[in-house]
C-alpha positions as CSV (number, residue, x, y, z in Angstrom):
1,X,-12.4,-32.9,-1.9
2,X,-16.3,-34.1,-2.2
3,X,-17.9,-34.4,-5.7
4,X,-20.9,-32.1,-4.3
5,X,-18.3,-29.6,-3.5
6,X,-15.8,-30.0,-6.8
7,X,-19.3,-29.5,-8.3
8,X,-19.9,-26.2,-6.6
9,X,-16.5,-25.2,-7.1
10,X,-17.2,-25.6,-11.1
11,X,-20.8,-23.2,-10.9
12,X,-18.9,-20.9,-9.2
13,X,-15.8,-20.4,-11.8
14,X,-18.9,-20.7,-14.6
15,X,-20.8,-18.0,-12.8
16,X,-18.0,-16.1,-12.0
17,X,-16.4,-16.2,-15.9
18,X,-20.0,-15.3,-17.4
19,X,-21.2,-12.4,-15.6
20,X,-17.5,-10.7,-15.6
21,X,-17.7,-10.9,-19.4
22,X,-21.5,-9.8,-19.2
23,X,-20.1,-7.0,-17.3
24,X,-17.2,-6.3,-19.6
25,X,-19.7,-5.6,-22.3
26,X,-22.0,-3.3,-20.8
27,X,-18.5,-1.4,-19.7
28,X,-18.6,-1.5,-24.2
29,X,-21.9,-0.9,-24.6
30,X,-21.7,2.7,-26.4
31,X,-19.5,0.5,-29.1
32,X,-20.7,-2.9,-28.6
33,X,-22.2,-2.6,-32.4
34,X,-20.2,0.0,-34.1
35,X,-16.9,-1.9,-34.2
36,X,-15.1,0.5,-36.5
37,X,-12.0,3.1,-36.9
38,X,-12.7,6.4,-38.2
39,X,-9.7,8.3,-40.4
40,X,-9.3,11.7,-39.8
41,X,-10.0,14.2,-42.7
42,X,-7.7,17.4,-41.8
43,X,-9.5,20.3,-42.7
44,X,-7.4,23.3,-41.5
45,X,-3.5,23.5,-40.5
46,X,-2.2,26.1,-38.3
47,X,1.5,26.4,-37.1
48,X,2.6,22.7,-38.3
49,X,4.1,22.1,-41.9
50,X,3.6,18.5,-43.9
51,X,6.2,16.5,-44.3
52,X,5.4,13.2,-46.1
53,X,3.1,11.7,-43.6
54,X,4.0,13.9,-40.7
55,X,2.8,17.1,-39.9
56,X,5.8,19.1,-38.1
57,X,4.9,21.4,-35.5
58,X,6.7,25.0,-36.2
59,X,5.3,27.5,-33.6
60,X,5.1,26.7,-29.7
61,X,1.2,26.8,-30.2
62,X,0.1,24.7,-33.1
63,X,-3.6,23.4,-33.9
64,X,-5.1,21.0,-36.2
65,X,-9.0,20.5,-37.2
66,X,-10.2,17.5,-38.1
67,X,-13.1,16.0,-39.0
68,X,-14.5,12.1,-38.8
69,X,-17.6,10.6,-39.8
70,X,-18.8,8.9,-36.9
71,X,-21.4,10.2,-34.6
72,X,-19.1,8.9,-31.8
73,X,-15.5,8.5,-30.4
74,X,-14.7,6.2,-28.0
75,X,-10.4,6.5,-28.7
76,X,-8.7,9.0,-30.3
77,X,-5.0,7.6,-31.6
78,X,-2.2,9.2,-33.3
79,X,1.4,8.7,-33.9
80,X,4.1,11.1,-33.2
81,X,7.8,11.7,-32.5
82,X,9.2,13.7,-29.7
83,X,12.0,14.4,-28.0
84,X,10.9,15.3,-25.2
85,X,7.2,15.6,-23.1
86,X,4.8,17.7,-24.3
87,X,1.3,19.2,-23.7
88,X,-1.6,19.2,-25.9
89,X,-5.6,19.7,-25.5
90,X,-8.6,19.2,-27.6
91,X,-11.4,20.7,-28.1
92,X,-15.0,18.7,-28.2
93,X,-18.3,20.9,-28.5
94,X,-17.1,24.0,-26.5
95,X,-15.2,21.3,-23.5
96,X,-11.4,21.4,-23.7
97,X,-9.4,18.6,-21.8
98,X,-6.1,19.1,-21.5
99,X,-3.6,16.2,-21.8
100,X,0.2,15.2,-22.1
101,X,2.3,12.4,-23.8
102,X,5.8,11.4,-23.2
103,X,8.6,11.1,-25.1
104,X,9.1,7.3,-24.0
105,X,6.7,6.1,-26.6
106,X,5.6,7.2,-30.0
107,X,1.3,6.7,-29.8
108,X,-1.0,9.1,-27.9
109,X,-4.2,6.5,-27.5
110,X,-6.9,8.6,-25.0
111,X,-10.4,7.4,-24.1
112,X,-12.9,10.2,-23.9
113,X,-16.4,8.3,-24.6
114,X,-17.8,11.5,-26.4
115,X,-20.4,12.1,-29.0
116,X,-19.3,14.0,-31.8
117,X,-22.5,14.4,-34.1
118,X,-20.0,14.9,-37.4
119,X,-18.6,18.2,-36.3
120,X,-15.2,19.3,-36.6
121,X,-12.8,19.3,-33.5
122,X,-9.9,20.7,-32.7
123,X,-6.2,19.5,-31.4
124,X,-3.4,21.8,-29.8
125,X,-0.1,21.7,-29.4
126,X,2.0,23.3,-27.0
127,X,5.6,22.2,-28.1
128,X,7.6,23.4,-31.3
129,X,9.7,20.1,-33.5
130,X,7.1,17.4,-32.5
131,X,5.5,15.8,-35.5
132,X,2.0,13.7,-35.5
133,X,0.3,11.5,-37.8
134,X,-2.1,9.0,-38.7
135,X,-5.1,10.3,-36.4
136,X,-8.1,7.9,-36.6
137,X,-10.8,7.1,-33.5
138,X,-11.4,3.4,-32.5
139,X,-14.7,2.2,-31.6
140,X,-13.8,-0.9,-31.3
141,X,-14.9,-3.2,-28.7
142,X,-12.2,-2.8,-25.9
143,X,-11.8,-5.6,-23.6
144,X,-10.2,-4.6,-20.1
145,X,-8.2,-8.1,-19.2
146,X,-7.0,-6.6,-16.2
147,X,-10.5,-5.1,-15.4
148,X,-12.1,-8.6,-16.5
149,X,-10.2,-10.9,-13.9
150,X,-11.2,-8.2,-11.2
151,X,-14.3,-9.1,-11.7
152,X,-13.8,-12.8,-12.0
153,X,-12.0,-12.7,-8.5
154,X,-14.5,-10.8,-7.1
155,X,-17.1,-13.2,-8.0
156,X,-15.1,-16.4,-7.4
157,X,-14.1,-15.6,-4.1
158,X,-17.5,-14.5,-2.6
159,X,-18.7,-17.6,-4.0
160,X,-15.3,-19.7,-2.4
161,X,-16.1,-17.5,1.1
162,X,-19.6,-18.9,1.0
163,X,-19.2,-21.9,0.2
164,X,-16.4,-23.1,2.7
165,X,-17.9,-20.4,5.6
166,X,-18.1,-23.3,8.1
167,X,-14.4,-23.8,7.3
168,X,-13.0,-20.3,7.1
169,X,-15.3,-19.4,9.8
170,X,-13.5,-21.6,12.1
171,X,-9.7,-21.4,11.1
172,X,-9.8,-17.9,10.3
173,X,-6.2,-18.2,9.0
174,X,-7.2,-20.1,6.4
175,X,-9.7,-17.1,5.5
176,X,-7.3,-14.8,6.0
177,X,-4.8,-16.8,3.5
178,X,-7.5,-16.9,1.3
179,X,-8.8,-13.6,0.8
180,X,-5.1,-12.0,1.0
181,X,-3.5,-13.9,-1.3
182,X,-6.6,-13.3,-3.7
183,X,-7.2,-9.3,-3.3
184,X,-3.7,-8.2,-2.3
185,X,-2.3,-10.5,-5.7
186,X,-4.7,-8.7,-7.9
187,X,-3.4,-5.2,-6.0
188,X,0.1,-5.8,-7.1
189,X,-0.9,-6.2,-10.5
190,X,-3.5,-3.5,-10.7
191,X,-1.1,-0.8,-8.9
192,X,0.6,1.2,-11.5
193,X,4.1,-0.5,-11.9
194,X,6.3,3.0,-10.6
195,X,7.0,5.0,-7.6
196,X,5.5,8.3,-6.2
197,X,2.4,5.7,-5.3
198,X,2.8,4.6,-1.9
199,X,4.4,7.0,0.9
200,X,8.4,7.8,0.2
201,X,8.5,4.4,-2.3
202,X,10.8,6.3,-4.2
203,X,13.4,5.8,-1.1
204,X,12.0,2.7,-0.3
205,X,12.9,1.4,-3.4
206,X,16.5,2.2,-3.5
207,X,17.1,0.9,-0.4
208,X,15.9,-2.2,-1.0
209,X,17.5,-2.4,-4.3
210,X,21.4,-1.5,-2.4
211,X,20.4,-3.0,0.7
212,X,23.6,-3.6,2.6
213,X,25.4,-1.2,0.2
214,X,26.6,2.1,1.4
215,X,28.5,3.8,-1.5
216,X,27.6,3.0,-5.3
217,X,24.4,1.0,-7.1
218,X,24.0,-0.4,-10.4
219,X,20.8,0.6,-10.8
220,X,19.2,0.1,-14.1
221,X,18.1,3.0,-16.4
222,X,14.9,1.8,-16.4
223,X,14.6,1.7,-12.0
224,X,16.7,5.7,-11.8
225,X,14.0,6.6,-14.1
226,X,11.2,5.8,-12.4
227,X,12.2,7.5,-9.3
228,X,12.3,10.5,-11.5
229,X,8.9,11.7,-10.8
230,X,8.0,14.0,-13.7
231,X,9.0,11.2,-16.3
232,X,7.0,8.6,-14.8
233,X,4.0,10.2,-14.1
234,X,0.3,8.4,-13.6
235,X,-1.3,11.5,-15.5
236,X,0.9,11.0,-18.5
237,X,0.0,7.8,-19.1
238,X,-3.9,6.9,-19.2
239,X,-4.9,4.4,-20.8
240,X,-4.4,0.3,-20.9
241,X,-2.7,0.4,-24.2
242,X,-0.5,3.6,-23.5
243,X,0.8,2.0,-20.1
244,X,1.6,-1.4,-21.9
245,X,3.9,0.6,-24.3
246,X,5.9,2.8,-21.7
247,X,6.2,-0.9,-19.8
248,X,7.7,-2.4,-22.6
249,X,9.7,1.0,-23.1
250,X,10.8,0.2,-19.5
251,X,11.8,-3.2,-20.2
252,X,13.9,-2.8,-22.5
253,X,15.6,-0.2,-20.9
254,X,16.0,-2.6,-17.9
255,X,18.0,-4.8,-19.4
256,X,20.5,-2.6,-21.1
257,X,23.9,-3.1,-19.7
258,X,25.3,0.1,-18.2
259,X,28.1,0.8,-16.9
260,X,27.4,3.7,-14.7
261,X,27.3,3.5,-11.3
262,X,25.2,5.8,-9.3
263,X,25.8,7.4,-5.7
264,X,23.9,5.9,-2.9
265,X,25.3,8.2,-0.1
266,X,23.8,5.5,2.5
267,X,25.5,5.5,5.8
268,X,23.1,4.8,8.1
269,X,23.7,2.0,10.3
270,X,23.3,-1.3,8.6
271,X,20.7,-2.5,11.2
272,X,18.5,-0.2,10.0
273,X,18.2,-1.9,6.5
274,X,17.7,-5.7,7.4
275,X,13.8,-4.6,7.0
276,X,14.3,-4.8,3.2
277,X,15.5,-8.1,3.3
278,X,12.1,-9.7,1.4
279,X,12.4,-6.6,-1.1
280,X,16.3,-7.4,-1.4
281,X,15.7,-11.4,-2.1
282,X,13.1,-10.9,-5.1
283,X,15.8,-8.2,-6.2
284,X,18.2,-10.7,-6.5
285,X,16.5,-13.3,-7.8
286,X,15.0,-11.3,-10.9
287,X,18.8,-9.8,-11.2
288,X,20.0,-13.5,-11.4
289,X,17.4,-14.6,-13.7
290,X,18.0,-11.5,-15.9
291,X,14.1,-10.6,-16.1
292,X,12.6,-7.8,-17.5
293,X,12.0,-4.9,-15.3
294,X,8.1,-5.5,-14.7
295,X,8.4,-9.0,-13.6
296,X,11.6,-7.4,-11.2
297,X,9.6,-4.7,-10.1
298,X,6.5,-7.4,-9.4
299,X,8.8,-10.2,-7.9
300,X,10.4,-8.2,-5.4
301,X,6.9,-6.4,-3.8
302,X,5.7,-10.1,-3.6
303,X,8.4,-10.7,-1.6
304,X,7.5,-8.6,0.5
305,X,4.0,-8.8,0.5
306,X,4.2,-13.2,1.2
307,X,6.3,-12.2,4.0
308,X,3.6,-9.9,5.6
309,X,1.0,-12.4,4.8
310,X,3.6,-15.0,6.2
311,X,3.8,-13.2,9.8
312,X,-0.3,-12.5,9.9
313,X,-1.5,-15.3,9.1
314,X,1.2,-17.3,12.3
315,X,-0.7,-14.0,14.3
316,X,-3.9,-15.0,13.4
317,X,-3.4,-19.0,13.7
318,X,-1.5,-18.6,17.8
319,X,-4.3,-16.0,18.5
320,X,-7.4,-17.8,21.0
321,X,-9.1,-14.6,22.0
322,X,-7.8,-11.8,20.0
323,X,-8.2,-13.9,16.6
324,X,-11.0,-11.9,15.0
325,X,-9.8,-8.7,15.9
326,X,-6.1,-9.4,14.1
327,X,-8.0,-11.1,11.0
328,X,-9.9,-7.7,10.5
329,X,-7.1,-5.8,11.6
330,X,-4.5,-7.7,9.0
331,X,-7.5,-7.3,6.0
332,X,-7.5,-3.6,6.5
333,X,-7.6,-2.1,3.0
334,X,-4.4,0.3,4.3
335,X,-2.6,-3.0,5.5
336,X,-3.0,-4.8,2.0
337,X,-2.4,-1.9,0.2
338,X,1.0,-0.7,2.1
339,X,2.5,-4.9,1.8
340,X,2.2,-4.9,-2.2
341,X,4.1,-1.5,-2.3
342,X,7.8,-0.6,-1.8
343,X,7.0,0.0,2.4
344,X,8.6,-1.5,5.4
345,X,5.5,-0.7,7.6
346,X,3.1,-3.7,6.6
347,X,6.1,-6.4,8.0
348,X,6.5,-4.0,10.9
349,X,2.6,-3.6,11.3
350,X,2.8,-7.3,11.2
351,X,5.6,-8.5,13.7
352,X,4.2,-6.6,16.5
353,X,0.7,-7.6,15.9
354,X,2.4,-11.6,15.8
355,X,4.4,-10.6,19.0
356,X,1.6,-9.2,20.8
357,X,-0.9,-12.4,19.8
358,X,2.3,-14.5,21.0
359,X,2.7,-12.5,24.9
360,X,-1.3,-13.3,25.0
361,X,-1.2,-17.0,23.8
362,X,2.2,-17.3,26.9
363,X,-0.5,-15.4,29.3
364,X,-2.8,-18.2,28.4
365,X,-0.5,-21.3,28.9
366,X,0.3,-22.5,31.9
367,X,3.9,-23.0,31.2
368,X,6.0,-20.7,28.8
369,X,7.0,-22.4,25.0
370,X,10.3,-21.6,24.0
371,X,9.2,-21.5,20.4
372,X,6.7,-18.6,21.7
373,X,8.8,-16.2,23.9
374,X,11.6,-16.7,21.2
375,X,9.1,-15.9,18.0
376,X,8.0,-12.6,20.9
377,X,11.8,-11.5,20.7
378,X,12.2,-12.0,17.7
379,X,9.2,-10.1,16.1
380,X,10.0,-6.9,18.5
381,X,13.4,-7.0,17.1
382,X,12.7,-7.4,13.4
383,X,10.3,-4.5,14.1
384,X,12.3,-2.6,16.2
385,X,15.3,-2.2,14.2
386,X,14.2,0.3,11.9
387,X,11.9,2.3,14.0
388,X,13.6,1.8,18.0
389,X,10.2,3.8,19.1
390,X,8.5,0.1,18.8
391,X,11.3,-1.8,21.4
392,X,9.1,-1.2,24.8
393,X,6.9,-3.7,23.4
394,X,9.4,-5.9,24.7
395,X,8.5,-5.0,28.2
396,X,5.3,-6.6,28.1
397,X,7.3,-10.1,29.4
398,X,8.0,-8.4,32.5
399,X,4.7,-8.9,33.4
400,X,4.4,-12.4,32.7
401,X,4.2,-14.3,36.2
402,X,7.3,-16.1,37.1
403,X,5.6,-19.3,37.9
404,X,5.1,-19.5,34.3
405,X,8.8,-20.1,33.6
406,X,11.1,-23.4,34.5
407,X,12.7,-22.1,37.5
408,X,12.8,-18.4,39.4
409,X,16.6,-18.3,38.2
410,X,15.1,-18.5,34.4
411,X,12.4,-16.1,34.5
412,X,15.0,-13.1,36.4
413,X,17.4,-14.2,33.2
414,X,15.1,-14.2,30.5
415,X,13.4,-10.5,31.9
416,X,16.9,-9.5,32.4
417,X,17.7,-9.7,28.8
418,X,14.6,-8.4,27.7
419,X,15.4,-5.3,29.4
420,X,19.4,-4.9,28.2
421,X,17.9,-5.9,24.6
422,X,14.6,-2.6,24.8
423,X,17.9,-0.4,26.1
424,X,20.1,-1.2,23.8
425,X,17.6,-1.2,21.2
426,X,16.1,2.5,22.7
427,X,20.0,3.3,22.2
428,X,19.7,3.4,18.2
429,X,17.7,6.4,18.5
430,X,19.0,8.3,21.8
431,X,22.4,8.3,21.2
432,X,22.4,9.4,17.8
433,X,19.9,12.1,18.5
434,X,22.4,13.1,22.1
435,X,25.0,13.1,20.1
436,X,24.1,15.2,17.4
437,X,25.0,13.1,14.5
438,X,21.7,13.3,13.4
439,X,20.6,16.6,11.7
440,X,17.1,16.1,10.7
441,X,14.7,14.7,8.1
442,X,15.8,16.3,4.9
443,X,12.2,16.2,3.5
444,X,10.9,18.1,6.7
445,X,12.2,21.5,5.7
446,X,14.5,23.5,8.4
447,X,14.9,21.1,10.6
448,X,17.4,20.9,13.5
449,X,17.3,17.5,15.5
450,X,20.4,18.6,18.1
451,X,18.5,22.4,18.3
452,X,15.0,21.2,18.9
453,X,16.4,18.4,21.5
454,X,18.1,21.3,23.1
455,X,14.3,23.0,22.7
456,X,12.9,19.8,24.8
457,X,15.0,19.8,27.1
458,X,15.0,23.7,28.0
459,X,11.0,23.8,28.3
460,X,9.8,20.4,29.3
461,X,6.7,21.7,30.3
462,X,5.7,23.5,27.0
463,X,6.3,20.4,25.1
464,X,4.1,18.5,27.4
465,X,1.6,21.4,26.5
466,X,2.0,20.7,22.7
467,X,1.9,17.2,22.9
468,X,-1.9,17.1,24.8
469,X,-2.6,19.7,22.4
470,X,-1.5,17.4,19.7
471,X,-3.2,14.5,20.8
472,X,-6.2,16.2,21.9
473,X,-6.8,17.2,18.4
474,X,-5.6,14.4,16.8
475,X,-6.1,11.4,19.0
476,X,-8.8,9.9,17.6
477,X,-8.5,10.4,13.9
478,X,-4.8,8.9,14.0
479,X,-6.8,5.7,16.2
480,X,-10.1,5.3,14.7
481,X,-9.2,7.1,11.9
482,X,-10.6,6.5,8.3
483,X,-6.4,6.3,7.5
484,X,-6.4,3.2,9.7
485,X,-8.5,1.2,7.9
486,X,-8.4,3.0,4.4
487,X,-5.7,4.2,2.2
488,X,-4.1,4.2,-0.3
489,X,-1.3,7.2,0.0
490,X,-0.8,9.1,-3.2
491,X,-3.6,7.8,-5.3
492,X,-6.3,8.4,-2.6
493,X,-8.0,10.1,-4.4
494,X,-9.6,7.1,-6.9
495,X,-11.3,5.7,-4.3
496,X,-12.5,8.9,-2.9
497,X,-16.2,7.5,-3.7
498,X,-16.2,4.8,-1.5
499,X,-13.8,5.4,1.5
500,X,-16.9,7.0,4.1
501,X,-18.9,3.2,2.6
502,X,-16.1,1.4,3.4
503,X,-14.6,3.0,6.4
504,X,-18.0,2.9,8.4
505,X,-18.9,-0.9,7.5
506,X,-15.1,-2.0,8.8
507,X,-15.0,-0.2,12.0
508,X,-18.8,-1.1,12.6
509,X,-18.0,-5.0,11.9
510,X,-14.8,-4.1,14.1
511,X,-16.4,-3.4,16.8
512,X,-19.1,-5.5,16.9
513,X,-16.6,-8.4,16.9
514,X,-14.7,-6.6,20.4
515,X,-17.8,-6.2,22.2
516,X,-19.5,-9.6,21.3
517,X,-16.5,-12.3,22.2
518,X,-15.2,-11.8,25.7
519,X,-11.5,-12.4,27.0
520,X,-11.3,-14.8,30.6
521,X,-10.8,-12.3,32.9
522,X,-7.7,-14.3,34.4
523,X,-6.1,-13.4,31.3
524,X,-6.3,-10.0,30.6
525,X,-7.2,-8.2,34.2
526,X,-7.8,-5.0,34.7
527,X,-3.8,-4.1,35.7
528,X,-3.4,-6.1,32.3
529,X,-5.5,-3.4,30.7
530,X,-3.5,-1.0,32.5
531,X,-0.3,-2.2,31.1
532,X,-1.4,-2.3,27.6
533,X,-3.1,1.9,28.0
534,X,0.6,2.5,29.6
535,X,2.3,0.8,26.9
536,X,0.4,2.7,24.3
537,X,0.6,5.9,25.3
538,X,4.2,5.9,25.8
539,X,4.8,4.4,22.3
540,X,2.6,6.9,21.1
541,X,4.6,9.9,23.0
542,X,7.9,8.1,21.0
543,X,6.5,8.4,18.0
544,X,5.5,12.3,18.2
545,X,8.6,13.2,19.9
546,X,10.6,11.1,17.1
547,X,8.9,13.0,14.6
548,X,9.0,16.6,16.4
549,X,12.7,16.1,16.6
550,X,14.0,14.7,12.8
551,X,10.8,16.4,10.8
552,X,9.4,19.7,12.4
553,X,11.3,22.7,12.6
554,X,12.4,24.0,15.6
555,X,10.0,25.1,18.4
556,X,7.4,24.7,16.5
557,X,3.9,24.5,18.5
558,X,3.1,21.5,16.5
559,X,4.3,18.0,15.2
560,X,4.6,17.3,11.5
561,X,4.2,14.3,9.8
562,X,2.5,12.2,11.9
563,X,0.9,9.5,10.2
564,X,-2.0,7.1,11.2
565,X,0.1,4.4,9.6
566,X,2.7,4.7,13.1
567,X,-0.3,3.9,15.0
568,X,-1.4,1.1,13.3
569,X,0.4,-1.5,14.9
570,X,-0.6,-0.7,18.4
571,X,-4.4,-0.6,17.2
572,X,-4.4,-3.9,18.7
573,X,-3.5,-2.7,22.3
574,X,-6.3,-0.2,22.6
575,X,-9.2,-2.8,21.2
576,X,-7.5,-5.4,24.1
577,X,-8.7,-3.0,26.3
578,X,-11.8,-1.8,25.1
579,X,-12.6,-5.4,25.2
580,X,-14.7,-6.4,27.5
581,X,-14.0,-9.9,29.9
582,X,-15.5,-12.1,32.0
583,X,-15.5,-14.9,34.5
584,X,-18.3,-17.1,33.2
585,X,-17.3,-19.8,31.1
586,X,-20.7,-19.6,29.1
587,X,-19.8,-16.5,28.2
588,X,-15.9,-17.3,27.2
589,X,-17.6,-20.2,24.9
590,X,-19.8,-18.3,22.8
591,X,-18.2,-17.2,19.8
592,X,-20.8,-15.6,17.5
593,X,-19.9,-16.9,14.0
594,X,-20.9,-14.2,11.0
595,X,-20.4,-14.5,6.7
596,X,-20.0,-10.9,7.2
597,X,-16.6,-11.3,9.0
598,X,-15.4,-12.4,5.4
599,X,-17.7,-11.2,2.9
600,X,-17.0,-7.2,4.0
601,X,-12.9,-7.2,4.4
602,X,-12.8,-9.3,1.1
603,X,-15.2,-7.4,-1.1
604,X,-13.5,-3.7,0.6
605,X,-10.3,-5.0,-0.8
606,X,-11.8,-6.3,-4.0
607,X,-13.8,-2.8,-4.8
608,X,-10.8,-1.1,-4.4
609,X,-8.9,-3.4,-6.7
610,X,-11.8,-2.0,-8.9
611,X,-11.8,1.4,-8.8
612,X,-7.7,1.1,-9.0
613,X,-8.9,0.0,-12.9
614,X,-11.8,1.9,-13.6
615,X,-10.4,5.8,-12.1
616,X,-7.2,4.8,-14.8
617,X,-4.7,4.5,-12.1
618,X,-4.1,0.9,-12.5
619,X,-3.3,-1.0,-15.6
C-alpha cells in the first residue's frame, strides 16, 4: 500500500469517526445538556395496592398518576414482575400510546421524546397480579453504538469507494466484495435477532437447525421460543436497552440443558434440504463451541450469507459482458437483505445467476473449460434441488455449438446427460404431484394439489386463460417490480420512506448500464435472445403452475402466492435480451466507467441499514 494512500485511508476513518459522533449528538440534542433522571412522585393510586416498594395491580384496569419535575422526558423506566405479557398505555397531554412488555424481562424502558411542562400523566394497566416500581425518566445522553457504527460505515465506505474507484471500477468483484461484506455485515447485526422477519424464517430455521433429521430436534428453549411468534414479537420490545435484556434472557435460556426432544415431522426427500447446508455448518459449529444463542443465531446466517457472497462474487469475476448487470443485480437491497436472513433463495438467486455468467463466458471461449461446464452443472443442481422449476436452465448447453467441445462424441455425451439430469431433476416435482403424495401447501388454505392437477388437466384451455390473465396483470411488477430490487418482507414497512427514492435510482442506473455496454453480436444472436425469452417464459409458467397447484385452492381464477423473489433469478435473462449488440469492435471496447455504479447500490444498502435502527426494528 502507498504512503499517499495509507494517508487517505487514515482521513477517511478520522472523518468518518467525527462526523458519526457529530451525528450521534444532534440524534441527543433535546438532552445533550439536561443529563438527569427524574423520580416519580405518585400522586393518585387506583386499582393497585402498595406492597413495600411494589405497587400490586388488583383490578384488570389499574392506573397510576404521576408527576416529575422536568419540563421533558426522553425515557420513561420502571421495574416490574409478571407472569405473563401484558398491555399498558399512557397518557401525555390528551395523546395515549399504547404499549406492551413481556414477561421475559423485568424493566419497561420506552422512548417517547415528549415535553411534559410539569404536569401530571397518567399510566394504565390492563393485567390484574403484575406489580411495578421504581418509575423515574432518563434524560440522559443516549448513545446508539449500533446506530453510531452505521454511520461510521456509511461514511468509511463512500470514502473507500472513492478513493480506490479506478480499482473497484475495473474488477468489479472486488467492489462487489467490498460493499457486500460491509452493508450486508452491518444487516445481520442491525436485523432484529428472531424470526417472523424474513418470509417463512420461522420454517427456515428449523430446517436448517435438523437438516438431515426427519423425526426429533433438540432444539433449545431459547430457538422453540422464538418461532413462537406472539412471545418474540418486534412491537414488544422497542428500545436498544429493552432488546439487549430479552437477548440476554435468550441466552441464557440457550444454553440450558433440556432434555426434551421436539417433533420435527420432516419427511420430505432429503435432497430437498442440502440447500441449508451453510445454515447447518454455523449450526454446528456454535453447538460445538457451546455459544450463546445470539452468536448461534449470528454465526449460522453468516454462513449463509459468505456463501451467497462466495457464489456472486465467482458470477461477477467469470462475467465479460454481463459483469455490471450481475454486480447491480447481486447489490439489490432484496438480495442482501434475503442472504443475512434464515432463506434459501439468496444461494439459489445466486447459483443460477453464476451458472448463467458461466454458459455466457463457454459461448465466448473458443474451446469449452471443464472447470466451467462442471461449475454450470453444478450451480443448476444446487439450485435446482429445492425448487425443480429452476432445472431447464440446464438446457441452455444444448445450444452451445459442438465445435466448441473436444470431439462430436463428447459434445452428444455431455448434452445427453444434461438432458437425463433436467428430467430427472423435473421428476422431483411431477411425480410427486402425479402421484398424489403431495396434498398441498398447508399455509395456502384449502388446497388440493391431486384435485386442482385433475382441474389442469380437464380444462387446459381455461388455465391458459388464467395464466395470460395472470401475467398480463402482473408481469411487469413481478419483473421490474419495486420487490425486485427492494424488500425487506415483514418489516417493509420501516423503510416505507425511501423505497419509491431508492427503487427509481437502481432500476434507472440499471438500465443505463444495459443500454450503454453492448454484447458482440456473435455471442449473443438474435436466436440466442430467442432462447433466453423461451427459457424465461417457461420457467416463469413453472413457477405459477407450481404455485396454482400446492398453494391456491382449487379452480381458483387466480394464482396465490406468487412472489417477485421466484423471479429474481431469471432477471438476468430478460436484461440479456433487452441488451442491445453489435458487430463493431469500437463499440464492444467502450465500457463507460461511472462512481455512481458504486456509490448508489452501497449507500441503498447502507440507508436501509439506517432506517432498520432509527424506525426501532433493529437493535
Amino acid at each position: 500500500m502507498k504512503k499517499k494512500n495509507l494517508k487517505y485511508i487514515i482521513l477517511i476513518v478520522v472523518i468518518s469517526f467525527a462526523l458519526s459522533f457529530l451525528m450521534e449528538l444532534f440524534f441527543n440534542r433535546n438532552v445533550l445538556f439536561l443529563n438527569n433522571t427524574k423520580e416519580a412522585k405518585v400522586l393518585e393510586v387506583h386499582g393497585l395496592e402498595k406492597k413495600g416498594k411494589w405497587y400490586q395491580a388488583t383490578k384488570k384496569d389499574s392506573y397510576l398518576i404521576m408527576k416529575f419535575s422536568t419540563d421533558y422526558m426522553n425515557k420513561l423506566r420502571f421495574d416490574y414482575q409478571s407472569k405473563k405479557d401484558f398491555l399498558w398505555d399512557i397518557e401525555l397531554q390528551d395523546e395515549k400510546i399504547s404499549n406492551s412488555s413481556s414477561e421475559l424481562i423485568d424493566q419497561a424502558i420506552r422512548k417517547f421524546g415528549k415535553n411534559i411542562p410539569n404536569k401530571p400523566i397518567r399510566i394504565n394497566f390492563h393485567e390484574k397480579n403484575i406489580k411495578v416500581s421504581n418509575f423515574y425518566i432518563d434524560n440522559k445522553i443516549d448513545i446508539n453504538f449500533i446506530r453510531l457504527l452505521v454511520m461510521i460505515s456509511s461514511c468509511f465506505g463512500v470514502g473507500i469507494l472513492i478513493l480506490y474507484r479506478k480499482t473497484f471500477l475495473k474488477h468489479l468483484e472486488k467492489a462487489f466484495l467490498f460493499i457486500a461484506i460491509l452493508s450486508g455485515g452491518i444487516m445481520i447485526l442491525t436485523v432484529p435477532k428472531n424470526v417472523f422477519v424474513s418470509w417463512d424464517d420461522q420454517i427456515h430455521i428449523k430446517h436448517a437447525y435438523e437438516f438431515m433429521n426427519s423425526e426429533f430436534s433438540d432444539f433449545s428453549p431459547a430457538l422453540r421460543l422464538i418461532t413462537t411468534h406472539y412471545k418474540i414479537d418486534g412491537d414488544t420490545f422497542q428500545t436498544q436497552e429493552e432488546k439487549i435484556l430479552v437477548y440476554q434472557e435468550l441466552n441464557k435460556l440457550h444454553l440450558k440443558k433440556s432434555q426434551d426432544k421436539i417433533q420435527v415431522n420432516n419427511y420430505s426427500a432429503k435432497y430437498n434440504r442440502v440447500v441449508y447446508l451453510p445454515f447447518f455448518i454455523g449450526f454446528q459449529i456454535a453447538k460445538g463451541l457451546n455459544l450463546n444463542y445470539i452468536t448461534t443465531f449470528i454465526l449460522a446466517k453468516l454462513f449463509n450469507f459468505l456463501c451467497y457472497v462466495l457464489l456472486m462474487y465467482c458470477a461477477i469475476k467469470v462475467s465479460t459482458y454481463a459483469k455490471k448487470i450481475i454486480f447491480l443485480i447481486s447489490l439489490f437491497v432484496s438480495n442482501i437483505f434475503l442472504s443475512t436472513q434464515f432463506s434459501y433463495d439468496p444461494t439459489i438467486i445466486a447459483s443460477i445467476t453464476l451458472s448463467i455468467a458461466l454458459f455466457l463466458r463457454m459461448l465466448e471461449e473458443q474451446k469449452l473449460s471443464k472447470k466451467y461446464w462442471l461449475g454450470f452443472i453444478f450451480c443448476n443442481i444446487w439450485a435446482s434441488l429445492p425448487k425443480a422449476i429452476y432445472c431447464p436452465l440446464l438446457l441452455l448447453v444444448l445450444f452451445i455449438p459442438n465445435q466448441k467441445f473436444d470431439s462430436k462424441k463428447q459434445a452428444h455425451l455431455l448434452k445427453g446427460v444434461i438432458i437425463a439430469l433436467t428430467l430427472l431433476l423435473m421428476s422431483t416435482f411431477v411425480l410427486p404431484m402425479l402421484s398424489g403424495s403431495v396434498s398441498g401447501d398447508p399455509r395456502g388454505g384449502a388446497t388440493n394439489a391431486s384435485l386442482q392437477l385433475k382441474f389442469i388437466f380437464s380444462n387446459p384451455f381455461r388455465y391458459i386463460k388464467i395464466l395470460m390473465k395472470f401475467f398480463i396483470l402482473n408481469g411487469a411488477t413481478l419483473t421490474f417490480g419495486e420487490g425486485a430490487f427492494i424488500s425487506l418482507s415483514y418489516i417493509n414497512d420501516c423503510i416505507e420512506p425511501i423505497i419509491p427514492f431508492i427503487y427509481i435510482t437502481n432500476f434507472i442506473l440499471l438500465l443505463y448500464v444495459v443500454f450503454t455496454d453492448k454484447f458482440d453480436k456473435k455471442l449473443i444472436s438474435n436466436k440466442m435472445k430467442i432462447v433466453f425469452g423461451t427459457c424465461f417464459i417457461g420457467i416463469s409458467v413453472l413457477i405459477c403452475t407450481a404455485l396454482y397447484i400446492s398453494f391456491t385452492p382449487v379452480a381458483s381464477t387466480t394464482i396465490a402466492g406468487v412472489q417477485t423473489r421466484y423471479f429474481i433469478p431469471l432477471f438476468i435473462l430478460l436484461l440479456l435480451i433487452l441488451k442491445p449488440t453489435s458487430n463493431h469492435k469500437q463499440d464492444l471496447k467502450i465500457q463507460k466507467q461511472n462512481i455512481f455504479l458504486l456509490l448508489i447500490p452501497f449507500l441503498s444498502l447502507m440507508i436501509t441499514n439506517f432506517l432498520l435502527v432509527y424506525m426501532k426494528i433493529g437493535i
